[in-house]
N, C-alpha and C positions, 0 to 999 in steps of 0.2 A: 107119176110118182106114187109110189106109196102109200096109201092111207095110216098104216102105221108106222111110220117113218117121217121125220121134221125134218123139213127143208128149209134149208136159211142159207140166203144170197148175203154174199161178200164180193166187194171192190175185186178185183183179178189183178192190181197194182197201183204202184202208190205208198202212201201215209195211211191210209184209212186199211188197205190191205196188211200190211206190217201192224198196225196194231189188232185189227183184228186177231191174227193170227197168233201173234202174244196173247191176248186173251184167251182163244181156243184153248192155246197147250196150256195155259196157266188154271185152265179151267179143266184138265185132264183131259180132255176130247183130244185120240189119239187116231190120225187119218192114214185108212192106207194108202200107199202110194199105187198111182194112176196115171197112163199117158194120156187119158182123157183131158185137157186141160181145163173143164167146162164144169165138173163133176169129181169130186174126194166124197169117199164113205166113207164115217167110223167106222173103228176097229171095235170101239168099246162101248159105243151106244146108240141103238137105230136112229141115226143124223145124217143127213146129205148137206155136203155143203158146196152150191155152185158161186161159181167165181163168173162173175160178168164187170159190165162197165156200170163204173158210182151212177149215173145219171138213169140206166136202168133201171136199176133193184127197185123202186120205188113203185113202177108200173107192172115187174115180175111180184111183188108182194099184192100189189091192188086186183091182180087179177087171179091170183091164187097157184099161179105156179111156183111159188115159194111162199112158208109159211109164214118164213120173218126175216129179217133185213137187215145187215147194218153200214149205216148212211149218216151221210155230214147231213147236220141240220140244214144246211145253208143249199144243199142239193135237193132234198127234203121240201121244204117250203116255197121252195123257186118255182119248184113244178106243180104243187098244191094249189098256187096260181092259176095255175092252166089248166089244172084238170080236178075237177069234183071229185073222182074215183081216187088221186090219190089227196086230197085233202082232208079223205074219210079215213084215214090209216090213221092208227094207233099210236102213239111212240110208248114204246111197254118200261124201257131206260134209257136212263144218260149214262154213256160208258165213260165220260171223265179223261177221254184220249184223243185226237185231231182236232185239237184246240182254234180255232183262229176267230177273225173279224171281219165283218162286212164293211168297211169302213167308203164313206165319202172322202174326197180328196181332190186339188187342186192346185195351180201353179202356189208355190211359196211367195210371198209379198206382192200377189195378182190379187182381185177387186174380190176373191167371193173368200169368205174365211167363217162363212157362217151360212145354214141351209137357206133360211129367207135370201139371201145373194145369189141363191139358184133361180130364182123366178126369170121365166124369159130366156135362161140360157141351157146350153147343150148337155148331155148327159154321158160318157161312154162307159157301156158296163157288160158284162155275164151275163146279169141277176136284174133282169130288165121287170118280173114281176117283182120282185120283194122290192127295187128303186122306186118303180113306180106308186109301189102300195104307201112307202112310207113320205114318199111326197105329198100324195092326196091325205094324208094322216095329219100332215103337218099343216095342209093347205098350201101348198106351192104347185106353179104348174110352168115346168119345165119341158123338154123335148127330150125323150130317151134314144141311145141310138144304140143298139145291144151289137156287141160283138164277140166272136167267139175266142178271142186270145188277145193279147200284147193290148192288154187295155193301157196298160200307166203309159202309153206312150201318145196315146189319142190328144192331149192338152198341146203336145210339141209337137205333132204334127197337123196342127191345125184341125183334127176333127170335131174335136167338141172342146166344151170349156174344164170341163170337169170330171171325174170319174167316179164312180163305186166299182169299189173291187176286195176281195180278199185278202187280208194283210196277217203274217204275221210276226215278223221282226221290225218290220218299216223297211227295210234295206231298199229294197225295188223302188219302193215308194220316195225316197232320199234321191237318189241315183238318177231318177227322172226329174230332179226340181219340183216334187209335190210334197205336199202337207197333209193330213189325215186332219179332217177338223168334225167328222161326228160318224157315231158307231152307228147303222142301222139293224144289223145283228152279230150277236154273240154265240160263235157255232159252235157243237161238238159231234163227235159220233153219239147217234144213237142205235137202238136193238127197236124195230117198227114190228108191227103184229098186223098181219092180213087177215080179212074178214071171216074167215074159213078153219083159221088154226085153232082157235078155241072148241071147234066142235068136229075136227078128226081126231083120228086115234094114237095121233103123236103128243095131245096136251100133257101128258104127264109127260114126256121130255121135254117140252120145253119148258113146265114150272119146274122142272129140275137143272137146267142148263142154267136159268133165268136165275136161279138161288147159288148157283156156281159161280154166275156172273158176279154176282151181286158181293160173294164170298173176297173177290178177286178185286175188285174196285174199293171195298173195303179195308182189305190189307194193302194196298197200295200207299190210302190216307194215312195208314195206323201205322205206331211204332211201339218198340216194348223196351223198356228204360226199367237198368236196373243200376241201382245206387247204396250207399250207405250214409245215414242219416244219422245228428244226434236227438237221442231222445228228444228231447227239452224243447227241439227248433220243428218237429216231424208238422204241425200244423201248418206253418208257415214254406214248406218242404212242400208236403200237399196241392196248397193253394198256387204256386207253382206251376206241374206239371199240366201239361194241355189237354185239357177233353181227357181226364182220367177220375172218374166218379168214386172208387172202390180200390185205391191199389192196395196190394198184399202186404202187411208188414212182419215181418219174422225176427226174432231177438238173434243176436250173434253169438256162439259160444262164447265165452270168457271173456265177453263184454255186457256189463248193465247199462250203460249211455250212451251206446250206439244201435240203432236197428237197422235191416235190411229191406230196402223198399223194392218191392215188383209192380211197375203199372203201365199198363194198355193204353197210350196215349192216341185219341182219336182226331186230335188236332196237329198241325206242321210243329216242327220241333228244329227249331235254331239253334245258331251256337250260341244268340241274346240268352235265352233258353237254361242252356247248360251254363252259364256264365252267372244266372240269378239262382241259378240251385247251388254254382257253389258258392257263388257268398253268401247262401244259408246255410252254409255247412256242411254240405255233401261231399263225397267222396269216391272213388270208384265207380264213376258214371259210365252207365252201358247205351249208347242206343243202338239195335235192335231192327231190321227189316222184320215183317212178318211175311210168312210164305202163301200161308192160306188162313181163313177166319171162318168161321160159321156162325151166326147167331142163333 
C-alpha cells in the first residue's frame, strides 16, 4: 500500500458492512467501481477501502496492512483475549450503528436465573474469551465450551447448561425456551487505529475522514425544529426542547405576540415532545433530519 494513501478495512458483508457503507457515502467518500472484490479506491480522496471478514480486520489493523478498521466491539475484544498485538489497538470512535448484546441465557423456569447459578455448570458460546473473562471478574468457575454457530440451541440439545451469545431483539432467544438474565457486553461498531497510521503520510486523511465521521454520527442524533411561539410562554417553550442551548428566535411580520423559534436539538425528540411544546403554546411545529453538521 501506499504510504500516502489510508487504508481502512471493512466487513465484505453483513450489518456491520451495510453500515459501514452508509457511513462512507454519508461522509462523501465516493468509490470507484472495481471487479476486484478485495479492494475500492476513492474517486475523491487518496483512501483505499479493503473489504475482508469482521473477524480479520482486527489482525489486518495490528499488523499494519490496514490503517484503520471498522469492527463490532464484541469481535474486537474477543480476540484482544488472545492476542496482545491486538489488544494494543486503539478504538479512535464509536460509530453509534451495529447495535447488539452479549447477553448470558438459559432454559426459562430451569435452576440458573442468575450468574452465581453458573458455578460448576456448562457454558456454550462464540465469545469463549470475553465468558470466560467475566466469569473470573465475578468469581464463578464454570466450564466454557466455545462453538462456532447455533449456539441458542446447545441447552436443548444437551450440550451444556447455558449460553452467551449475541442478542438483539430476543426473538432466537424466545424460540429456543431461554431467558437472557445478564448483559456481559454492550457492542457497537467502532473506527480502531493501527500503530503505524499516525505516522505515515495518510494522517491528515484520516483526521479528516475521522471529522466527517464524527459530522455524520452527529446529524444522525440532531434534529432541527421549527415552531411558532407566544411571546409571553418562549421561556417555558425553551426549557422544553432537547439538548438545544441557543435556538434562534425571530419576531413575525404583523405579529407582536408571537415569535418564530429555530433550534438544533441534540437530544431524541418524541411525539411526548411535541405534545409538551404544544400545550405551551406552539404552533407549526417542524421537525427536521439534518443532512450533515460540522462543529
Amino acid at each position: 500500500m501506499s504510504a500516502d494513501r489510508l487504508t481502512l478495512a471493512v466487513q465484505k458483508k453483513g450489518r456491520l458492512f451495510e453500515g459501514s457503507e452508509e457511513l462512507l457515502k454519508r461522509a462523501g467518500v465516493k468509490l470507484a467501481y472495481a471487479r476486484d472484490a478485495l479492494l475500492r479506491r476513492s474517486e475523491n480522496m487518496p483512501l483505499d477501502i479493503m473489504f475482508i471478514r469482521d473477524d480479520d480486520i482486527p489482525n489486518f489493523v495490528a499488523s499494519g496492512a490496514c490503517d484503520y478498521g471498522i469492527v463490532g466491539e464484541n469481535v474486537l475484544y474477543e480476540l484482544a483475549e488472545r492476542s496482545q498485538r491486538v489488544a494494543g489497538l486503539e478504538v479512535a470512535l464509536k460509530l453509534g450503528f451495529a447495535r447488539c448484546k452479549l447477553k448470558l441465557a438459559a432454559p426459562k423456569d430451569g435452576p440458573i436465573a442468575r450468574v452465581e447459578d453458573l458455578a460448576g455448570k456448562t457454558i456454550a458460546t462464540s465469545y469463549p474469551g470475553l465468558t470466560r473473562k467475566f466469569l473470573q471478574e465475578r468469581g464463578v468457575d464454570a466450564e466454557i465450551i466455545e462453538m462456532g454457530g447455533s449456539v441458542e440451541v446447545a441447552p436443548r440439545m444437551n450440550i451444556a447448561d447455558a449460553i452467551c451469545d449475541l442478542v438483539s431483539t430476543g426473538a432466537t432467544l424466545e424460540a429456543n425456551g431461554l431467558v437472557a438474565f445478564e448483559t456481559v457486553l454492550e457492542s457497537e461498531a467502532v473506527l480502531i487505529r493501527g500503530p503505524k497510521a499516525a505516522v505515515n503520510g495518510a494522517a491528515e486523511t484520516a483526521e479528516l475522514l475521522i471529522d466527517r465521521f464524527q459530522g455524520v454520527i452527529a446529524s444522525r442524533q440532531t434534529k432541527y425544529i421549527l415552531l411558532n411561539a407566544p411571546k409571553d410562554r418562549l421561556d417555558e417553550i425553551r426549557a422544553i426542547l432537547p439538548g438545544s442551548d441557543a435556538p434562534t428566535v425571530a419576531q413575525i411580520v404583523g405579529r407582536e405576540d408571537v415569535v418564530a423559534v429555530h433550534a438544533v436539538c441534540t437530544e431524541a425528540v418524541f411525539w411526548s415532545t411535541l405534545e409538551r411544546l404544544k400545550a405551551a403554546g406552539a404552533r407549526s411545529i417542524l421537525v427536521m433530519p439534518i443532512e450533515k453538521m460540522m462543529a
